[in-house]
KOLLUM-654032 format. One line per 5 residues: number of its first residue (from 1); for each residue x, y, z of C-alpha. Coordinates in steps of 0.1 Angstrom, whole numbers, always signed. Example, Ala and Ser with C-alpha at 12.3 -4.5 7.8 and 13.67 -1.06 7.14 Angstrom:
<pts>
1) +123/-45/+78 | +137/-11/+71
</pts>
This chain:
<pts>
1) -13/-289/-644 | -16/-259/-619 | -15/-281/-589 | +17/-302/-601 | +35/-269/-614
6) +22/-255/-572 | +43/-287/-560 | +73/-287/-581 | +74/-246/-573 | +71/-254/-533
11) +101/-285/-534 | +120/-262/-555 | +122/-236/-532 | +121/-253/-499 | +152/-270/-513
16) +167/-238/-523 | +166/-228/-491 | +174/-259/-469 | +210/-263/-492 | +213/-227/-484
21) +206/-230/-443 | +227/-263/-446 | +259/-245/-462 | +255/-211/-438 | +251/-237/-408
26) +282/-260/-421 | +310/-234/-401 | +286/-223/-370 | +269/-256/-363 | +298/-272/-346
31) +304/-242/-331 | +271/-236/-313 | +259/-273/-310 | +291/-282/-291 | +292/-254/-266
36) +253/-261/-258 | +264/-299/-255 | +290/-294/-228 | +276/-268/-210 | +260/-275/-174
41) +227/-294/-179 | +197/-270/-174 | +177/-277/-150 | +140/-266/-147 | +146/-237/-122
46) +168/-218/-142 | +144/-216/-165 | +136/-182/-165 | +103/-176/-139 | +74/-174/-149
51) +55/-136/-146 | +25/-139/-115 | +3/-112/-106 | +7/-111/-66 | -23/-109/-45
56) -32/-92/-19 | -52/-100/+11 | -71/-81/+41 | -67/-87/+75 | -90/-112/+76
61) -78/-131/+45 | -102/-122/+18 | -92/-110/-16 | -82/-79/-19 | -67/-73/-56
66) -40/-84/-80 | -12/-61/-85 | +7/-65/-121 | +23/-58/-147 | +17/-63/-180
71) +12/-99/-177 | -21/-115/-162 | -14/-154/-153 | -29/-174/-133 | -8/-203/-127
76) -28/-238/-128 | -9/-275/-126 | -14/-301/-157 | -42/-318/-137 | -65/-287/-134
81) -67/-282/-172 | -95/-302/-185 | -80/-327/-213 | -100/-308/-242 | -78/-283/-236
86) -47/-300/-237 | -59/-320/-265 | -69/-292/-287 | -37/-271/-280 | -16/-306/-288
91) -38/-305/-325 | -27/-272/-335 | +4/-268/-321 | +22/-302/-317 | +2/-333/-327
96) +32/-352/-322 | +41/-339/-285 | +46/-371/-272 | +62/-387/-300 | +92/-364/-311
101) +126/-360/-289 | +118/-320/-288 | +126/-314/-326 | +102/-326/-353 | +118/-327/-387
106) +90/-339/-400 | +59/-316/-388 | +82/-291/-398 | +87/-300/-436 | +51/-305/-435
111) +45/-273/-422 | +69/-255/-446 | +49/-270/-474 | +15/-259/-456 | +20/-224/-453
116) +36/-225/-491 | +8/-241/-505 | -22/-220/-481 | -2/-186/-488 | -2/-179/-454
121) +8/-194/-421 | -16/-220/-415 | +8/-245/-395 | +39/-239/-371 | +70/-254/-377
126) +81/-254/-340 | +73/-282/-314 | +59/-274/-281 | +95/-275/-265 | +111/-255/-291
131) +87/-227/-284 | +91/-233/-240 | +124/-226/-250 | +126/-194/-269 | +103/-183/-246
136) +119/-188/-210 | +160/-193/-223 | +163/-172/-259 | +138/-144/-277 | +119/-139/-305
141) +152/-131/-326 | +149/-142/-364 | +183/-158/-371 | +197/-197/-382 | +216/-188/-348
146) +187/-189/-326 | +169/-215/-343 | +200/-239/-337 | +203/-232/-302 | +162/-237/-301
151) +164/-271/-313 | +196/-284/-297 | +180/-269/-258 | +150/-286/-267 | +163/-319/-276
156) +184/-314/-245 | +153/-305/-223 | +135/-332/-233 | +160/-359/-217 | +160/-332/-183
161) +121/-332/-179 | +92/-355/-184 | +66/-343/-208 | +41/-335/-187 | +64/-310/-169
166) +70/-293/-202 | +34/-294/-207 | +22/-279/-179 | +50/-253/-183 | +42/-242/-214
171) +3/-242/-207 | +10/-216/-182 | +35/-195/-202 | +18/-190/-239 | +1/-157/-245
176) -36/-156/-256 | -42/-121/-264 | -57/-94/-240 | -32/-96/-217 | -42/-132/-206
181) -9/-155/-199 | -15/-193/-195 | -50/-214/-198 | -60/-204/-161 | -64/-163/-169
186) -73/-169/-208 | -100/-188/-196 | -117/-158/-175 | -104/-135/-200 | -128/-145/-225
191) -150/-167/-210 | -149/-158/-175 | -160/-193/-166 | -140/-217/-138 | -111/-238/-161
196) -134/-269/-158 | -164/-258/-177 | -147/-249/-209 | -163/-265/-241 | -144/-279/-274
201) -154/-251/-294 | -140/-226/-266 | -105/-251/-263 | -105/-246/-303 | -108/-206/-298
206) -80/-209/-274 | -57/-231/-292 | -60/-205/-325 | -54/-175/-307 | -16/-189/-299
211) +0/-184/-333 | -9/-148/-337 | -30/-136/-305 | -36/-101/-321 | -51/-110/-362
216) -75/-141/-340 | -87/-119/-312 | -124/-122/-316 | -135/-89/-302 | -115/-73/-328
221) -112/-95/-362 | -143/-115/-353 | -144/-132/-388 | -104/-138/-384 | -115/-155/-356
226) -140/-177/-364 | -118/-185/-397 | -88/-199/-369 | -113/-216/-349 | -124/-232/-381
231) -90/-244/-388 | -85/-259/-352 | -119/-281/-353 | -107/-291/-385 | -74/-303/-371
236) -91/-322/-341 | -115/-334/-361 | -82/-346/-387 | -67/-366/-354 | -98/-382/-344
241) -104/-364/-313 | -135/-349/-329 | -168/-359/-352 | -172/-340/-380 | -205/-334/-370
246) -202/-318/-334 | -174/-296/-353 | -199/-279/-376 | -222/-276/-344 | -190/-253/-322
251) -186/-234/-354 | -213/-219/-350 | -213/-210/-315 | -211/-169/-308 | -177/-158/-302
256) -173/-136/-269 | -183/-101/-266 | -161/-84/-241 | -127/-95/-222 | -135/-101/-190
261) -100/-86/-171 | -96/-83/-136 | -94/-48/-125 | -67/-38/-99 | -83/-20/-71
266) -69/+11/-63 | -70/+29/-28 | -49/+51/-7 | -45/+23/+16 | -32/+2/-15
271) -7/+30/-31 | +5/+33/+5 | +11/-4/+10 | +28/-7/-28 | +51/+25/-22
276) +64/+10/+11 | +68/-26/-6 | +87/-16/-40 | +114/+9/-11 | +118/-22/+8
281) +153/-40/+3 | +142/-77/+9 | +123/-78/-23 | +154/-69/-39 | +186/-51/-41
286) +178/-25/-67 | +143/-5/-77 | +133/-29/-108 | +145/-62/-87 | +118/-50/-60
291) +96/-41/-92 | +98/-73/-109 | +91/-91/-72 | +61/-69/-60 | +44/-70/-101
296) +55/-101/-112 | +66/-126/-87 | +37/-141/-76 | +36/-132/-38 | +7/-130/-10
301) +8/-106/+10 | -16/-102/+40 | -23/-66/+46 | -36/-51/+80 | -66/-38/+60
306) -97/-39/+72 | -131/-36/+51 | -149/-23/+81 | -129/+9/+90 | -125/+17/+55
311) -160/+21/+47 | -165/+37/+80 | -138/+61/+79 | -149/+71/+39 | -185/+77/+52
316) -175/+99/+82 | -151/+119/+64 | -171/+126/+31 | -202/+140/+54 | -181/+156/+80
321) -168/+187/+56 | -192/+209/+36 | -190/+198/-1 | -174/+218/-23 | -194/+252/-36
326) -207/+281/-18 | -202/+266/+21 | -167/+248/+9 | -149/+277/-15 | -122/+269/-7
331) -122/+233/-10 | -115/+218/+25 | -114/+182/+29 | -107/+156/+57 | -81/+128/+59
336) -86/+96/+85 | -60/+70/+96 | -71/+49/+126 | -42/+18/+138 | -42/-1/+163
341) -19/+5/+193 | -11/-30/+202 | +7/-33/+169 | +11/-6/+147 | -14/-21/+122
346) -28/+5/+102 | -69/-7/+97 | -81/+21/+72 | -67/+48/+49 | -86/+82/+42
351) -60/+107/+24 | -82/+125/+3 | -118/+132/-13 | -115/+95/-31 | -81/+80/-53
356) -80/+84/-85 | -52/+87/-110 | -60/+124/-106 | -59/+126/-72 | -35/+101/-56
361) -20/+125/-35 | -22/+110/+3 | -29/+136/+31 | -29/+108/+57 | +6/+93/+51
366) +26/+121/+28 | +11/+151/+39 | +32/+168/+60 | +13/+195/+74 | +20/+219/+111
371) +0/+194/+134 | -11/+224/+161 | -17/+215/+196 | -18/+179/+191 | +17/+185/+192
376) +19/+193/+228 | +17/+160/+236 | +52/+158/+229 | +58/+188/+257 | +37/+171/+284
381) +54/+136/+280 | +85/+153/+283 | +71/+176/+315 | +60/+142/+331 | +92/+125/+323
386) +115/+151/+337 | +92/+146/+374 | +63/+170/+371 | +31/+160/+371 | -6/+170/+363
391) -12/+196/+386 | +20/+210/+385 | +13/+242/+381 | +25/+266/+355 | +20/+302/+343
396) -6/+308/+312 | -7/+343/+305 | -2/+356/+277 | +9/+366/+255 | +46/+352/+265
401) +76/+363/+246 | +100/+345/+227 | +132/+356/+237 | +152/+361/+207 | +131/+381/+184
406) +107/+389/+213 | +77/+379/+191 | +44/+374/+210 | +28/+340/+214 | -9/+342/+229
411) -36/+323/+237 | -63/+335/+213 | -85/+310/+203 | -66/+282/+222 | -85/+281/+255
416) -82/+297/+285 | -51/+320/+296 | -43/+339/+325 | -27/+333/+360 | -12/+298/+372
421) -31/+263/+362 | -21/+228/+363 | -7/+211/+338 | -36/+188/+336 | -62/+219/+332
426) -34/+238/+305 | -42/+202/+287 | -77/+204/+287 | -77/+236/+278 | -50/+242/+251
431) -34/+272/+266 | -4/+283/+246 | +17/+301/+267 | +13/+273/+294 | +29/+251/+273
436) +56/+273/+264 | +65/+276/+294 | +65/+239/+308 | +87/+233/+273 | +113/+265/+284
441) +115/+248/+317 | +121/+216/+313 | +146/+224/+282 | +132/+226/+245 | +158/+196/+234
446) +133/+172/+256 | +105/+176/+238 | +124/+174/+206 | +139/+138/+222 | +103/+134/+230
451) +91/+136/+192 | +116/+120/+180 | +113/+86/+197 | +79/+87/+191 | +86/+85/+154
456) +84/+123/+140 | +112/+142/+127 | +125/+113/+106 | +121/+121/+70 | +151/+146/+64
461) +131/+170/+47 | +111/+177/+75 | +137/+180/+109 | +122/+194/+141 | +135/+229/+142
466) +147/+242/+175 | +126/+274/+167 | +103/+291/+198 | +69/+281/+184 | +76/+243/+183
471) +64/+229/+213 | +27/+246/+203 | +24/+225/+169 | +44/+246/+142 | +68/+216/+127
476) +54/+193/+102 | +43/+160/+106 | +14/+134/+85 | -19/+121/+99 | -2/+85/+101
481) +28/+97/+123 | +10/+119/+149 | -16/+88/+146 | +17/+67/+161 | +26/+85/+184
486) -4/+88/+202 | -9/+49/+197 | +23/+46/+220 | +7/+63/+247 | -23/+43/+241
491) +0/+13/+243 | +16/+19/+282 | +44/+34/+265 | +54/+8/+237 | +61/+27/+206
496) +52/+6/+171 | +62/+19/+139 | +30/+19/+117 | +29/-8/+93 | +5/-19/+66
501) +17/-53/+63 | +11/-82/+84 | +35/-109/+60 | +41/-115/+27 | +54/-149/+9
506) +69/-160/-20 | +52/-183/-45 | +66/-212/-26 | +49/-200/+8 | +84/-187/+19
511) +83/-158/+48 | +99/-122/+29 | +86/-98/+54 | +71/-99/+85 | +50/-66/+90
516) +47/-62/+121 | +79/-60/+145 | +83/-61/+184 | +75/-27/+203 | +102/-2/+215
521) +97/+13/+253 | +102/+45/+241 | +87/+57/+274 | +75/+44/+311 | +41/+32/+320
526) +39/+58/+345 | +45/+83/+320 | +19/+69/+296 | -12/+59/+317 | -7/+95/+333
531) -5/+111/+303 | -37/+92/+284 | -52/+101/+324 | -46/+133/+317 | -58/+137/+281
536) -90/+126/+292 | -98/+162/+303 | -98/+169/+263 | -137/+156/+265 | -146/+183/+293
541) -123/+211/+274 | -118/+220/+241 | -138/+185/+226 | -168/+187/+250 | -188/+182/+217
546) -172/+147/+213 | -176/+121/+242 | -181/+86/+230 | -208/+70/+228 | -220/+46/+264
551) -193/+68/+284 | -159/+48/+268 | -128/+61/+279 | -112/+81/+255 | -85/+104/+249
556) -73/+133/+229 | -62/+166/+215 | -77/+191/+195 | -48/+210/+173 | -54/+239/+152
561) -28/+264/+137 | -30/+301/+122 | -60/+313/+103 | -75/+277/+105 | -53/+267/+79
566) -48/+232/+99 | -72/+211/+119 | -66/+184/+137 | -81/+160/+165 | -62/+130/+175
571) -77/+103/+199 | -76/+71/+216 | -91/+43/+232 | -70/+16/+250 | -74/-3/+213
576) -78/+20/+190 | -62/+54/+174 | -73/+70/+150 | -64/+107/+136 | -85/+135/+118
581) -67/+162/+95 | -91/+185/+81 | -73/+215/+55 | -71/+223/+18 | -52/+198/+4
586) -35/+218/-22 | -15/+239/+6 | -20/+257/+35 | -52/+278/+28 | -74/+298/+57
591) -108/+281/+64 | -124/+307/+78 | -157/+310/+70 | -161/+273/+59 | -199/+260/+66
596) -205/+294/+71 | -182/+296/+102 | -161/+322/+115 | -127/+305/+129 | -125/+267/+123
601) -108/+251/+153 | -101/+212/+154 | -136/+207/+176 | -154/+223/+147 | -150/+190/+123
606) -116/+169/+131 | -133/+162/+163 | -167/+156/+151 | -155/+129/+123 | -135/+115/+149
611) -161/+108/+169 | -191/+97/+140 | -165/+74/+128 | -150/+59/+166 | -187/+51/+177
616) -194/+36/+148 | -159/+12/+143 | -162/+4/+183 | -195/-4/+183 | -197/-38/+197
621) -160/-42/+209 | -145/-44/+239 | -142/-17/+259 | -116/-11/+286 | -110/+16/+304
626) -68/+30/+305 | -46/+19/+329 | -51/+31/+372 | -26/+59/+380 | -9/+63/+412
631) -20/+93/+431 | -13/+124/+419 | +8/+135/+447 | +33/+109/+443 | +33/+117/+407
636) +49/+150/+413 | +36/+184/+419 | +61/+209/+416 | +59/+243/+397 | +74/+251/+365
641) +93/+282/+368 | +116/+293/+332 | +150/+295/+341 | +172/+324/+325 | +184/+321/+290
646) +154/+300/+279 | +137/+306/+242 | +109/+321/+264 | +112/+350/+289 | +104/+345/+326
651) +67/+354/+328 | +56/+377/+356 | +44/+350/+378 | +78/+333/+377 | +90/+359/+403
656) +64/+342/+428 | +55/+308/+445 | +20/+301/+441 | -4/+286/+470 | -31/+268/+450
661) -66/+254/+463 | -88/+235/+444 | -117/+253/+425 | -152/+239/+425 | -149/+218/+392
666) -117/+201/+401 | -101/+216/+365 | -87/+247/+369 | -66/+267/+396 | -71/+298/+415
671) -44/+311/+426 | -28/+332/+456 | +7/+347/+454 | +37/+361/+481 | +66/+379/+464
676) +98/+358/+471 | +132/+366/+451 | +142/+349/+419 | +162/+321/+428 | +196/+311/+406
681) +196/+287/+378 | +215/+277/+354 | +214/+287/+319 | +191/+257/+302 | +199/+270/+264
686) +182/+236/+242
</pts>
C-alpha cells in the first residue's frame, strides 16, 4: 500500500502544480514566447563571453602567471575532452542531449517524479541547453518567467547551433566547485592530471559535482561525495556505458585530498605591469571594462620580464644593505630597476625588501623620493646643449648663495670645491656649487626643459619647482624615471618611455597593445655621446669603488641628499641601465650611522649593488664601448660666468677670466687669474 499511496500523492501534486503553472502561464505565455520568437536570431557571439584567466609571459615566452578573477577556466575544444567525460556528464545531466530539440518534457516529468519520490534532488529537470542558457543569456532567478524564456532560447538555440557547439560550450562554462570553471581547470583542480588521463570514476566525480558543487565537494563532505559519485556510476551503468562490475570497482577509489589551484605569482614587476594595464584605455573605456579585460578576458600578454635580472637584482640588493637590527635601526633598504636603453624595456623590478600583501609598496616605480646629484645630469645636458663643453670651466667654491633668501649651498660631502674646474672634473667630482653655477648661467628653465623631456616632472603631484636647490637633486623623482632618463643618454639621445610590456592579444590573437613605441630625439648625439664621455669620470671620482668588471665602459652618478636620508647611483652601459635607490622606505629618515658608518653617500651601497649586480647580468654579453666624441675643443670650451639677477649670486671668481693649464692627472684645473671688469648682461631671471 505505502508505495501506491507514494505514487498517487506524487501525480496528485505534480498535477496540482502543472494546472496551476498552465493557468498563471495562460496570460504571459503569448506574451513572452512571441517577443523571443520575432526578436533577432541569437547568434553564438552574443552569447555572453566566457570568463578566462589571462596569462602572462616573460620576455622570452615562458609562463609567467595567470591573473583572475574569481573564475579559474581553462578553455579546451570538444575534441580535447576525452569521451568519458562527455559521456558521463551526458548520464547525469542530459541522457537525451542528442535526442530532444533543447527542451525535454519528458526527462523533466521524470525528474519531477525522481526528486518526489528520493526526497531530495536526485535528477535535473533542465536539458544541457536550457542550463547554456541561463547561464550566458538569463540568471539563476526562480520565476515561470525565466523558465519560459529558458526553454523557448533553447529550442531556439538549438536550430542556431549544432550540438557539439553547445556541447563544447557548456563544457567549458559549468562550475565544479573550488573555483574551477569548465572540464580543462576542474580537471587540475582536483586531479591535477593532463585532461587526457582522467578515469570513469574521476568523469563520475566531475559530473556529480555540477548540480550542487558546494554539498559534493569531496574535500569537504567526503561521504556527500562519494554518495553523488555513487549515483552517477549508477546512471552510466543504467545507459549501458558502464558494467556493473567496474562501477563497484571506481566506487571505491580514494577521493582527492587537496585542490590543486594555480597560484597567481605576485611581484613588484607584476603589480607594476597590472596597475599600468587596468589605467590603460584600450582595454576599455571605463575602470571595470579594463577590469573585466585584464581578469577575465582571456589575453596574452608578453611582458619585458626577464628571469635573469630578477634574480640577480633580488640577490644583490638583499646583501648589499645591513639587515635589519643593530647595524640597520633604522631599517634601510635598496630598490633596483635596470631597462634597456634601446627600448625602454624594463628587465627586472626590486621596489622593496620582497612583495607581499603587506608590503606592496614599490620604491622603484612609485617612490618618489629627492634623487641628489644624479640629478645634475639634467644641468650638464642642458650646459652642453646651450654650447659649453667639458672643460668649460666654472667656479666651485663654496658655499655659493642663493640669491633670494641668501641661503648657503656648499660642497660638504659632495667632492671637491674651491677655485675654477671644468665641467668634466665638477662631474666627476660632484661639486655643488659648480653646478649651481653652470645651471644660473645657462638659465635654470633649461635644465627644467631638460628634465622634463627626459620624462620627469610628469606626474602633477610632483612638478619641478623653480626653487634654487634644484639643479643639485632636491625635486622628486622614482628609481624607474631617473633610470629613463639616463637610458636616453645611453641611447645617443633617443628618449623611450619605460614600458613593461612588449604586446598583448586578445583571445583571438588580435594585437591590443603594442609596448614598446618608437624613440623620441629628445636630444643630439653630440650632446649624448659627450655627456655618457663625460660621466665616465664618475669611476675615477666619487665611484672609484665601482669599475666593472674586464674594464667595460660604464657610466654614472652617485646622488646623495641631506643627512643621507637618500642614496642613489645611476649607471650605464651602451645596453644596459640600471638604477640603485637605497633609503627608509617609510619616509625620509637619516642613515647615518648605518653598518656602523658615519655619513652614507651613494658610493657607500647604491654604487656597490650597482656594480655586484651589473657584473653579474653582463657577464657574457656584448660589450661595446660609447660612441667616439669629437675633440674637445670643437665641442666648446668657454667659461661659465652667472649673469646678474640669477637665483645664484656672482661668485668671486666671476669678476675674472681664468688661464687654465692642465694638471698632472688630466681631471682637475689649476687655475691663474687677471682682474678684468664685469662685463654687461642681461637679466636671465628662469
Amino acid at each position: 500500500m505505502r508505495p501506491l499511496v507514494r505514487f498517487a500523492l506524487v501525480i496528485s501534486v505534480a498535477s496540482a502544480m502543472l494546472a496551476s503553472a498552465l493557468y498563471a502561464l495562460k496570460i504571459p505565455f503569448k506574451e513572452v514566447t512571441s517577443d523571443l520568437w520575432l526578436a533577432q536570431a541569437t547568434k553564438l557571439g552574443e552569447l555572453t563571453e566566457l570568463s578566462q584567466p589571462s596569462v602572462v609571459y616573460d620576455r622570452s615566452g615562458a609562463f609567467l602567471t595567470l591573473l583572475k578573477a574569481e573564475e579559474n577556466r581553462k578553455p579546451v575544444t570538444l575534441d580535447q575532452v576525452p569521451p568519458v567525460i562527455v559521456q558521463a556528464i551526458l548520464d547525469v545531466e542530459d541522457e537525451n542531449f542528442y535526442e530532444h530539440d533543447g527542451f525535454d518534457l519528458r526527462s523533466t516529468a521524470r525528474a519531477v517524479l525522481t526528486n518526489a519520490d528520493a526526497g531530495s534532488i536526485r535528477q535535473g529537470g533542465s536539458t544541457i541547453t536550457q542550463q547554456l542558457v541561463k547561464k550566458t543569456l538569463l540568471n539563476d532567478e526562480r520565476s515561470v518567467d525565466r523558465k519560459v524564456k529558458e526553454a523557448v532560447l533553447a529550442t531556439r538555440l538549438e536550430k542556431e547551433l549544432t550540438k557539439e557547439q553547445i556541447l563544447e560550450r557548456y563544457l567549458n562554462l559549468v562550475y565544479f566547485g573550488n573555483g574551477a570553471y569548465g572540464v580543462g581547470a576542474a580537471t587540475e583542480t582536483y586531479f591535477n592530471i593532463p585532461l587526457a588521463q582522467v578515469s570513469p570514476g574521476q568523469a563520475a566525480l566531475l559530473a556529480g559535482l555540477i548540480r550542487n558543487p558546494l554539498a559534493n565537494d569531496p574535500f569537504r563532505n567526503p561521504e556527500q561525495a562519494k554518495t553523488r559519485r555513487a549515483t552517477a556510476l549508477s546512471q552510466m551503468v543504467g545507459n549501458g556505458h558502464l558494467s556493473q562490475e567496474e562501477a563497484t570497482r571506481l566506487n571505491e577509489e580514494p577521493l582527492p585530498a587537496a585542490p590543486n589551484k594555480p597560484q597567481e605569482r605576485q611581484s613588484y614587476f607584476l603589480e607594476a605591469l597590472k596597475q599600468r594595464l587596468l589605467d590603460d584605455p584600450r582595454l576599455g573605456e571605463t575602470p571595470p571594462d579594463r577590469y573585466d579585460t585584464l581578469f577575465r578576458g582571456g589575453l596574452s600578454i608578453y611582458t619585458t620580464f626577464d628571469p635573469k635580472a630578477q634574480q640577480l637584482a633580488e640577490e644583490a640588493t638583499n646583501s648589499g644593505v645591513p639587515p635589519p637590527g643593530r647595524s640597520n635601526p633604522m631599517g634601510a633598504i635598496a630598490a633596483l630597476v635596470t631597462v634597456d636603453p634601446a627600448n625602454g624595456a624594463v628587465r627586472a623590478v626590486v621596489g622593496g625588501p620582497g612583495f607581499s600583501e603587506q608590503n606592496k609598496f614599490d620604491i622603484a616605480t612609485q617612490g618618489y623620493r629627492q634623487p641628489g646629484s644624479t640629478f645634475k645630469l639634467f644641468t650638464l645636458l642642458a650646459a652642453l646643449e646651450a654650447g659649453y663643453g667639458p672643460d668649460s670651466s666654472v667656479d666651485a667654491s663654496g658655499p655659493c648663495i642663493a640669491s633670494y633668501d641668501k641661503r648657503p649651498i656648499d660642497n660638504a660631502g659632495d667632492g671637491i670645491g674651491g677655485g675654477y674646474m671644468s665641467m668634466a672634473a665638477a662631474t666627476s667630482g660632484s661639486v655643488n656649487c659648480a653646478f649651481e653655477r653652470m645651471a644660473a648661467t645657462i638659465g635654470f628653465n633649461k635644465v627644467i626643459d631638460m628634465a622634463k623631456r627626459l620624462g620627469l616632472g610628469q606626474n602633477p603631484k610632483y612638478p619641478i619647482q623653480n626653487v634654487a636647490t634644484m639643479p643639485i637633486g632636491v625635486e622628486e623623482a622614482t628609481p624607474l624615471e631617473m633610470a629613463a632618463a639616463y637610458a636616453a643618454v645611453a641611447n645617443d639621445g633617443v628618449y623611450h618611455t619605460p614600458t613593461f610590456i612588449d604586446r598583448v592579444e586578445d583571445r583571438t590573437g588580435r594585437l591590443l597593445i603594442k609596448g614598446t613605441a618608437e624613440g623620441k630625439r629628445v636630444m643630439s648625439q653630440l650632446v649624448a655621446r659627450t655627456a655618457a664621455d663625460i660621466q665616465t669620470g664618475v669611476f675615477g671620482g666619487t665611484a672609484t669603488c665601482c669599475r666593472l668588471n674586464g674594464n667595460r665602459p660604464a657610466a654614472g652618478k652617485t646622488g646623495t641628499t641631506d643627512e643621507s636620508k637618500n642614496t642613489w647611483f645611476a649607471g650605464y652601459t651602451p645596453n644596459n641601465t640600471t638604477v640603485v635607490w637605497v633609503g627608509v622606505p617609510s619616509g625620509n629618515v637619516s642613515m647615518r650611522g648605518l653598518g656602523g658608518r658615519g655619513a652614507v653617500y651613494g658610493a657607500t651601497y647604491a654604487a656597490p649593488i650597482w656594480k655586484r649586480f651589473m657584473d653579474a647580468y653582463m657577464a657574457g654579453q656584448p660589450a661595446p664601448g660609447f660612441q667616439l666624441v669629437p675633440p674637445r675643443q670643437a665641442i666648446g670650451s668657454r667659461t661659465f660666468v652667472v649673469p646678474r639677477g640669477a637665483p645664484i649670486l656672482p661668485g668671486s671668481g666671476d669678476a675674472v677670466s681664468p688661464i687654465t693649464r692642465r694638471g698632472q692627472t688630466g681631471t682637475y684645473r689649476t687655475t691663474q687669474t687677471y682682474r678684468r671688469s664685469t662685463p654687461r648682461t642681461s637679466s636671465n631671471r628662469p
